[in-house]
C-alpha positions in Angstrom: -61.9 -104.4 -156.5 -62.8 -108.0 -155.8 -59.2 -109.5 -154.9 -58.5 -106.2 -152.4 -60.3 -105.7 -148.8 -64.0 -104.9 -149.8 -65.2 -101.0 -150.1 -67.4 -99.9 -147.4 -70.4 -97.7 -147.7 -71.3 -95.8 -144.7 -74.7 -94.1 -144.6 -77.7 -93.0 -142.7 -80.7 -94.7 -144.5 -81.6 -91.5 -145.8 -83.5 -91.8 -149.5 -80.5 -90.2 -151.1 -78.2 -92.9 -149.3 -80.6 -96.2 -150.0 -80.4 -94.9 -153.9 -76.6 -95.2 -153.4 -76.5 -97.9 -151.3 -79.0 -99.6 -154.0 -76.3 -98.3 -156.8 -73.6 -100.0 -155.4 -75.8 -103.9 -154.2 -76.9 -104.3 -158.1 -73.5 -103.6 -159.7 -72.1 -106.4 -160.7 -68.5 -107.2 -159.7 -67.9 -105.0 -157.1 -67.1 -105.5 -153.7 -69.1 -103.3 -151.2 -70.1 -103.9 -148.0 -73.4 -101.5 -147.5 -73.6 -100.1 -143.5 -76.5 -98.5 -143.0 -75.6 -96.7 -139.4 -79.1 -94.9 -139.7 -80.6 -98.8 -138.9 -77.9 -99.5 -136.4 -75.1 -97.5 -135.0 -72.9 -100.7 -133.6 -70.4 -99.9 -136.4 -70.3 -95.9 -136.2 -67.2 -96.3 -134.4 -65.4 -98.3 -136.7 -66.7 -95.5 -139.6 -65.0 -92.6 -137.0 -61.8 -94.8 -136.8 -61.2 -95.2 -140.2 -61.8 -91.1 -141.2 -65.5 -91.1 -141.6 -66.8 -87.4 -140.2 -69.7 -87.1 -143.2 -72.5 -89.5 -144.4 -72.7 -91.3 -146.8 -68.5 -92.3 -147.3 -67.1 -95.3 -149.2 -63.7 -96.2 -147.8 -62.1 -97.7 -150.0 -58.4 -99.0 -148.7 -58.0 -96.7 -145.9 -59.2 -94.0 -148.2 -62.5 -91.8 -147.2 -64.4 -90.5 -150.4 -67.7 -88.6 -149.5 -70.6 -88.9 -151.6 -73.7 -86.5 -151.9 -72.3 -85.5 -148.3 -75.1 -83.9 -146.1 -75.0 -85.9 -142.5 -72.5 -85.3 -139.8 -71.6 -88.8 -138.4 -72.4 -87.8 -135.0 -76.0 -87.8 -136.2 -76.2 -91.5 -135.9 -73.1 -91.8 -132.8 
């Protein structure tokens, strides 16, 4: 995943999504770039543009894949 765009995890800052978020910061060789929308919203916009509607989502290329989904994104809009 390193030579492509990098993924993008969306999330609230829940305890569920920091474990995920923590999941994804300590593997080695992957590219993530951890939003936490709970802490500041300034990017919720960019997560509705690109297909987000449920937190926490990795897009990954364009592609939305919800994990552990249990938030509506306009909890944090």
């Amino acid at each position: 995943m390193s030579s492509e765009m990098p993924a993008i995890l969306y999330h609230d800052g829940c305890a569920n999504c920091l474990s995920i978020a923590d999941s994804f910061a300590s593997a080695p060789g992957l590219n993530v770039e951890i939003i936490n929308l709970g802490a500041d919203n300034r990017r919720a916009g960019e997560a509705v543009a690109a297909g987000v509607a449920r937190l926490p989502s990795l897009v990954i290329n364009g592609k939305v894949m919800r994990l552990e989904d249990h938030s509506p994104i306009e909890h944090v809009l």
